[in-house]
C-alpha positions in Angstrom: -10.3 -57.0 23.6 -13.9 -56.8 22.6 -16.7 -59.0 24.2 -19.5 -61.0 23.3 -23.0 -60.8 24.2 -24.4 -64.2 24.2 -28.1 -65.8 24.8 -28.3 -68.6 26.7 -31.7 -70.9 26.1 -32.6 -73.3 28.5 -34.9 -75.8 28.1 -36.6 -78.8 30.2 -38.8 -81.6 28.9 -42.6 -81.5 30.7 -41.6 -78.7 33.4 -43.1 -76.2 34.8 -42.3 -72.6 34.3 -41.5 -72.4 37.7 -39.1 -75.1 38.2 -37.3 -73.4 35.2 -36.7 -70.2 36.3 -35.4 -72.2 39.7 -32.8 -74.1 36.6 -31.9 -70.8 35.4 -31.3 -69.2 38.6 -29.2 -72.3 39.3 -26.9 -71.8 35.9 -26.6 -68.3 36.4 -24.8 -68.9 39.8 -22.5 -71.0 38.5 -21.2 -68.9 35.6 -21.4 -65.9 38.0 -18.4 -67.9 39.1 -16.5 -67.6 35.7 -14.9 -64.8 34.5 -17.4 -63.5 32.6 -18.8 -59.3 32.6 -22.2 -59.9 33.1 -25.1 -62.8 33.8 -28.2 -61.5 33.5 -32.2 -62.4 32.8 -33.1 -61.6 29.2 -35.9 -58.4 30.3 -38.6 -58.7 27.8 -40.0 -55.3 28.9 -42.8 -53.8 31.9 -44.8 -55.6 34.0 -48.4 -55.5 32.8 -50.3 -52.5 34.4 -50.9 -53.4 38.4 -48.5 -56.2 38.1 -45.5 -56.2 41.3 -41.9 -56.0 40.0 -39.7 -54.3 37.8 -39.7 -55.9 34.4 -40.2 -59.3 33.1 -38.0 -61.8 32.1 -38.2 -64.8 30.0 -37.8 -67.5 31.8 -35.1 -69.4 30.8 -33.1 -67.0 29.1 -30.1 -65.6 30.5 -27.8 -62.7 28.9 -24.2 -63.4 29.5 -21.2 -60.6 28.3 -17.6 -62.6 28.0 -14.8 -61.4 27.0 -14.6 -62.7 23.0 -11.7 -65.4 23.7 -11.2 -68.8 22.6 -10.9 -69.4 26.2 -13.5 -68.0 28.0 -15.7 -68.7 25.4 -14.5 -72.8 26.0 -15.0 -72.1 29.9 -18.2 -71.2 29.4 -19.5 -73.8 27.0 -17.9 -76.4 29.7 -19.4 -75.3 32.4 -23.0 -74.9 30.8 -22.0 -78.9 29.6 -21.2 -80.0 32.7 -24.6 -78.7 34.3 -26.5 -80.1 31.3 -25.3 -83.9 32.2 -26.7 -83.1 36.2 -29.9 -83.0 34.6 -31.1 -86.2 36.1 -33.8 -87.8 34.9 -35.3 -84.4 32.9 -34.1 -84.2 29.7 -32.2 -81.1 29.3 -31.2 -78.8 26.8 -29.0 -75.5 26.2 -28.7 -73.3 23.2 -26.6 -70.4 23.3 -26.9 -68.0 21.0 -24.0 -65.0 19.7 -26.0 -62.9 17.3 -27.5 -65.6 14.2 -24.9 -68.2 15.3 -25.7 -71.0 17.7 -24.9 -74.0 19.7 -26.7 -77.0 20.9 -25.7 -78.9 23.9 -27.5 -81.7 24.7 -24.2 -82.9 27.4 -24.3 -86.1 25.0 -20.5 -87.4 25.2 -19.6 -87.4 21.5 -17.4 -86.4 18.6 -20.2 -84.7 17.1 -21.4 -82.4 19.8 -17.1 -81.6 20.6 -16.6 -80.7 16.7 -19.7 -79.1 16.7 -18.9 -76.5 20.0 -15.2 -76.7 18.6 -16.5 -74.8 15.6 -18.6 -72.5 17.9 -15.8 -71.2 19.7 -13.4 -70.8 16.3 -16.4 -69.0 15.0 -17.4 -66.8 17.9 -13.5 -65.9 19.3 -11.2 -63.2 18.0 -7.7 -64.3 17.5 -5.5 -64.2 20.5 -2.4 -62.0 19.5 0.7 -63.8 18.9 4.4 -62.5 20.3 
């Protein structure tokens, strides 16, 4: 089975950087807990000269490598729903990204946002072989 590399975009209204990497770090752990290959911080190259640290990340970005199902492709697209609609009183927004194609989630309960991710996955999957 092949997998799928997809970018996951988070976005906050009138936050700070800071308090979105703390989001980030937050929705990483919980897909971390899916069965997923990787969950990692999209790098965007060196520190600057003199700067601590390894590379830098953009915040609120995260790199996740699934396994290109139907299902874990739904499992993940739930989950990231789900921790949408905790957004509280922020408004909150994910985009996830598998090459060109991409999904919104705004965790708005309707028939448009379900067809919409239903597409996603049918787009994004590889058929399941069939006995």
């Amino acid at each position: 089975m092949s997998v799928l590399e997809l970018h996951v975009l988070i976005s906050e209204d009138d936050v700070e950087d800071e308090y979105l990497d703390s989001r980030t770090h937050q929705l990483r752990k919980e897909l971390l807990q899916l069965e997923v290959e990787s969950v990692k911080f999209l790098s965007v190259g060196p520190p600057p000269a003199g700067a601590k640290g390894l590379d830098v990340s953009d915040v609120g970005t995260l790199v996740v490598v699934v396994i290109q199902t139907a299902a874990a492709l739904q499992q993940l697209i739930n989950t990231t729903r789900g921790w949408v609609k905790h957004g509280y009183a922020k408004q909150r927004t994910v985009v996830i990204k598998a090459g060109e194609d991409e999904l919104k989630i705004t965790g708005v309960d309707d028939r448009e946002e379900a067809s919409r991710i239903e597409l996603f996955v049918a787009r994004n999957s590889e058929l399941e072989a069939r006995p």
